[in-house]
C-alpha positions in Angstrom: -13.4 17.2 63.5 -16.0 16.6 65.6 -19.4 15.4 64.7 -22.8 17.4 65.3 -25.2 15.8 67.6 -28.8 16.0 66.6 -30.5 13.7 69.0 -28.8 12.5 72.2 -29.9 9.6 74.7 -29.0 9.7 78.0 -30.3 6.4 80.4 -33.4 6.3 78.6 -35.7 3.6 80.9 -39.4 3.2 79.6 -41.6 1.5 81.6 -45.6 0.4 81.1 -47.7 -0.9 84.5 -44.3 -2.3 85.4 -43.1 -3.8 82.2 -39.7 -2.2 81.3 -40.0 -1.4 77.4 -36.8 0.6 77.2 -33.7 -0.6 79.4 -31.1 2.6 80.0 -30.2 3.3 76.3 -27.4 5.5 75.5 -26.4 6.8 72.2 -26.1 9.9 69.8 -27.3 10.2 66.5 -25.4 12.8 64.5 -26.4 15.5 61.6 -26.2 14.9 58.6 -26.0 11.1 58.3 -28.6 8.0 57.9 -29.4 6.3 61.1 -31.3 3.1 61.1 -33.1 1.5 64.5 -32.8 -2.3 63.7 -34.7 -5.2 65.6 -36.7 -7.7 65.2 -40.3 -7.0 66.3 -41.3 -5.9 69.6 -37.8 -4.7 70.6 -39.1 -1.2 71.5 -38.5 0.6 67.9 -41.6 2.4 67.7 -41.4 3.0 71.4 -38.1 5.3 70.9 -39.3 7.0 67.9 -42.5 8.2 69.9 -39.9 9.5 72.4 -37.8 11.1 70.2 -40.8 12.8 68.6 -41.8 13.9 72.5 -44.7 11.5 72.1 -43.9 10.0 75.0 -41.8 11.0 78.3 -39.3 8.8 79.7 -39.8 6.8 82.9 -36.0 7.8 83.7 -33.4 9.3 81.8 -33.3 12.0 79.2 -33.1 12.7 75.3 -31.7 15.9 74.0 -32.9 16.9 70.2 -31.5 19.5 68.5 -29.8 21.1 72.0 -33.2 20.7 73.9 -34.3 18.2 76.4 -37.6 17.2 74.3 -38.9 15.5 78.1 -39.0 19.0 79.6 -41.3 20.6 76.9 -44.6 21.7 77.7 -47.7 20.4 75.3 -47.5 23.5 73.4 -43.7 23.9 72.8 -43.6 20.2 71.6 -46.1 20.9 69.5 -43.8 23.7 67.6 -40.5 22.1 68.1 -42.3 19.2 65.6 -42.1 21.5 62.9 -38.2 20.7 62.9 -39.2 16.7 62.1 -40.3 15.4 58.8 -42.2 11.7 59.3 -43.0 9.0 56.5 -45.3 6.5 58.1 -45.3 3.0 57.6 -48.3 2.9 54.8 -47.8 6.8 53.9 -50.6 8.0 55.8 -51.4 10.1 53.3 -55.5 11.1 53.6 -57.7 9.4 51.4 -59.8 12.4 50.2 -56.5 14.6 49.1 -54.9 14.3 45.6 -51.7 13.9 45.9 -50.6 17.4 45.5 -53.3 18.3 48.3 -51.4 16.3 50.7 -48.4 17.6 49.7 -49.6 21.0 50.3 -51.3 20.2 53.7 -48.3 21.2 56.3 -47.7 24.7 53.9 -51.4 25.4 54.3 -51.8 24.5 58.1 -48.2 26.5 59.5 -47.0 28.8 56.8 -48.2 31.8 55.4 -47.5 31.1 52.0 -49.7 32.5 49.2 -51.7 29.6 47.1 -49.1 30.9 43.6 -46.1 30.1 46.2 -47.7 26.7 47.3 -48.4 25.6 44.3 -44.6 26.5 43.3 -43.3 24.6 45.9 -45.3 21.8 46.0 -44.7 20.9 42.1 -40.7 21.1 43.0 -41.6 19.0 46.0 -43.5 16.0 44.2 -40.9 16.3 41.3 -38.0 16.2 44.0 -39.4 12.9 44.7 -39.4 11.7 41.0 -43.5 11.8 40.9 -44.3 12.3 37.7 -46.9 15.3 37.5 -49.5 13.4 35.8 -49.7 12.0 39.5 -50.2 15.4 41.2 -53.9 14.9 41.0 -54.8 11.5 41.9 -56.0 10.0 45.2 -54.4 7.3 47.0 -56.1 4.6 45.8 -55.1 5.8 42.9 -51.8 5.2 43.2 -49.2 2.9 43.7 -47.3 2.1 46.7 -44.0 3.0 45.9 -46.1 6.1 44.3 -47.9 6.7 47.7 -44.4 6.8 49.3 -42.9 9.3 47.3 -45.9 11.6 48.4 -45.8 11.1 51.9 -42.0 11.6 52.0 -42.7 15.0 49.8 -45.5 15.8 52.2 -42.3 15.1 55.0 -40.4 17.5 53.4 -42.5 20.5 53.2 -41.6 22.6 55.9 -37.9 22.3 55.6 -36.9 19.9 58.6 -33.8 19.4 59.9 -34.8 15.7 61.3 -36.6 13.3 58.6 -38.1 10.3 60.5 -38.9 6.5 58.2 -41.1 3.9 60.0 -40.4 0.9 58.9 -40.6 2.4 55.2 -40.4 -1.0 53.0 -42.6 -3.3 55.2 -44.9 -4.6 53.1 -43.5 -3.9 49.9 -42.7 -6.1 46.9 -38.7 -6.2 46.2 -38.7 -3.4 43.2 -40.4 -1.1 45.3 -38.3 -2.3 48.3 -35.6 -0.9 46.0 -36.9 2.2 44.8 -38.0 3.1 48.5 -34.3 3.0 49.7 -32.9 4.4 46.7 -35.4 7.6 47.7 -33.4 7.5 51.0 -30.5 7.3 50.2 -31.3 10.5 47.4 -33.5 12.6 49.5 -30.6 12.4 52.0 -27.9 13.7 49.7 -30.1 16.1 48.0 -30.6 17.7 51.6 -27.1 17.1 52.4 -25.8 21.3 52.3 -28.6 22.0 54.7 -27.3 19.1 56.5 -30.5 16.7 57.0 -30.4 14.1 59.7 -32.2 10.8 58.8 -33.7 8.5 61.2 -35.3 4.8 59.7 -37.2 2.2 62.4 -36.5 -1.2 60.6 -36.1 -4.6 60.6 -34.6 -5.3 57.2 -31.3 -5.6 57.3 -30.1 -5.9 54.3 -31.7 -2.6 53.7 -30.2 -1.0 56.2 -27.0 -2.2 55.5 -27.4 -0.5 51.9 -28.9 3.0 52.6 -27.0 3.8 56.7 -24.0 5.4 57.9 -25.1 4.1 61.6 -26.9 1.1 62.5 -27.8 0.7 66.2 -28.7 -3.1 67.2 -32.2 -2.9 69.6 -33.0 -6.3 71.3 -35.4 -6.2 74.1 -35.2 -2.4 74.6 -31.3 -2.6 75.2 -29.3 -1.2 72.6 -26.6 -4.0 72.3 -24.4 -3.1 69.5 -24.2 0.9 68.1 -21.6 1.1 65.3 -21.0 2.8 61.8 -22.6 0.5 59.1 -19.6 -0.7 57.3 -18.1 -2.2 61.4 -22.1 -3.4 61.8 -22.1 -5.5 59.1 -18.7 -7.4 60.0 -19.9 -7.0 64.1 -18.9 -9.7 66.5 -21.9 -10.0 68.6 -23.5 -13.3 68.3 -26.9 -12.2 68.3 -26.2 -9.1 65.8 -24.5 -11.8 63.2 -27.7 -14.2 63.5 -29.8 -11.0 62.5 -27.8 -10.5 59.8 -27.8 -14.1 58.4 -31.3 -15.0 58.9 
């Protein structure tokens, strides 16, 4: 049977004041599965995301998400079609002043029409989808944890229902229990999703996470894509560069 494809990349080439950023990269990324972007820093990670997100437009080339050519949108329609993405930032991102049910509830108040009773209904099943406890719900960041601040930002993902969930590098920073926990979350959120058939995308350069929580595991170096392949083939690759990433 043939596999979905959420996100196609056709001969993407970004270039900045001549620097080439992105090299001709072609790959799919299919519903329904965890994806992880792996390279060391500078390799052009963050660069793709932004253009799969429609943050950026490619120099050449194209990328297809969810049947349409993201490049070809106007301003406006981008806008809208990033209702279908779900993003957990690097550090959360959550905004200082909110509780954590506030930030939660953010995205519902700014594009739905939801009454404050169903908010407040969904939100709760939100933050305790995420395994915050609800004696949480009504702190502020700095009143939390990180692995706490995580789970809120990836509830606050969640809230509109999309069909694409996007993790920047989700465990930089964080100590190794955390670490844990945060790909545990992944792994769960993706599976609790799975009927709907949520596609997961993760920016990252920790490969032994990645190796844990992915179905796919595309190799970036130098904004080539140099090794694409199912995580189990990844792990035993043959690339010389892809096994020293692995054993450092």
């Amino acid at each position: 049977m043939n596999k979905e494809i959420i996100v196609s990349i056709k001969n993407l080439t970004k270039t900045f004041a001549g620097h080439t950023v992105l090299e001709n990269l072609n790959f799919d990324i299919y519903k329904n599965t965890i994806t992880t972007i792996l390279g060391f820093s500078g390799a052009g990670k963050s660069t793709l995301l932004k253009h799969i997100l429609g943050l950026l437009k490619p120099t050449a080339g194209e990328i297809s998400v969810l049947g349409k050519n993201i490049s070809e949108m106007s301003s406006f329609e981008t806008r809208e079609f990033r209702q279908n993405f779900g993003m957990l930032f690097q550090y959360a991102a959550l905004f200082d002043s909110f509780t954590a049910f506030e930030n939660t509830a953010f995205p519902l108040r700014e594009f739905t029409k939801l009454s404050e009773l169903e908010i407040h209904k969904q939100v709760t099943e939100l933050l305790l989808s995420v395994n915050l406890q609800e004696i949480a719900f009504n702190k502020l960041p700095s009143e939390l944890s990180g692995g706490m601040r995580k789970r809120v930002g990836l509830a606050r993902a969640l809230a509109l229902s999309p069909q694409i969930i996007l993790y920047d590098e989700p465990t930089t920073g964080l100590d190794p229990i955390t670490t844990r926990m945060v790909n545990e979350l992944i792994k769960s959120t993706a599976l609790k999703h799975k009927e709907r058939g949520l596609t997961s995308i993760v920016i990252s350069h920790d490969v032994r996470a990645t190796l844990e929580i992915s179905d796919y595991v595309a190799f970036l170096d130098h904004g080539k894509i140099i090794e694409y392949l199912p995580a189990v083939e990844f792990a035993n690759s043959d690339n010389p560069l892809v096994k020293s990433f692995i054993n450092l």
